[in-house]
N, C-alpha and C positions, 0 to 999 in steps of 0.2 A: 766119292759118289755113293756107295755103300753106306756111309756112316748118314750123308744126308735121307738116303733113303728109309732108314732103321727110325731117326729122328722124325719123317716123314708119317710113317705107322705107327709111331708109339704117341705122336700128339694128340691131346684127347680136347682139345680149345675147342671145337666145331662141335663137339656133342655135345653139348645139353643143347642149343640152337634145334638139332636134327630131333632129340627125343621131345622137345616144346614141339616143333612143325608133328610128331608125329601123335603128338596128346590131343594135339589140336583138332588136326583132323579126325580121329574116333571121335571125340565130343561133338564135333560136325556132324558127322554120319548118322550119331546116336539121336541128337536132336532135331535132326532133316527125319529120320525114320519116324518119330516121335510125333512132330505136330503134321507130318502128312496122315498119320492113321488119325489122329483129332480129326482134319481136317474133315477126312471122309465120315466121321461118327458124327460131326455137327452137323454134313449136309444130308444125312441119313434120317437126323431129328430133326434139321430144318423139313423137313418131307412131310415127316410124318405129322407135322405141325400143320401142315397148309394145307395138307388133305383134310385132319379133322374142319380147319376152316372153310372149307371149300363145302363140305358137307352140311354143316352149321350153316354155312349162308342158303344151303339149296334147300337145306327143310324149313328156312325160315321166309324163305320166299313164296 
């Protein structure tokens, strides 16, 4: 029982699987952070776009 146990913690077969799941997720995290701050700098310049149009149409009307 002992010996199965030792042979138990000393198996390393399941780790690279665990360090891939764990690369994976940071790359996840890094690129979910990444295109949500785009997203809000697009819609910050989508804004700022519509306003100048908005204004552009009301002086040309």
């Amino acid at each position: 029982m002992i010996q199965g146990l030792k042979n138990f913690l000393t198996d390393e077969r399941g780790q690279d699987l665990v360090e891939y799941s764990l690369m994976l997720v940071l790359i996840g995290t890094v690129v979910l952070i990444y295109l949500t701050g785009l997203g809000l700098n697009l819609a910050a310049l989508l804004q700022k776009i519509g306003a100048k149009l908005e204004l552009f149409a009301n002086s040309t009307s």
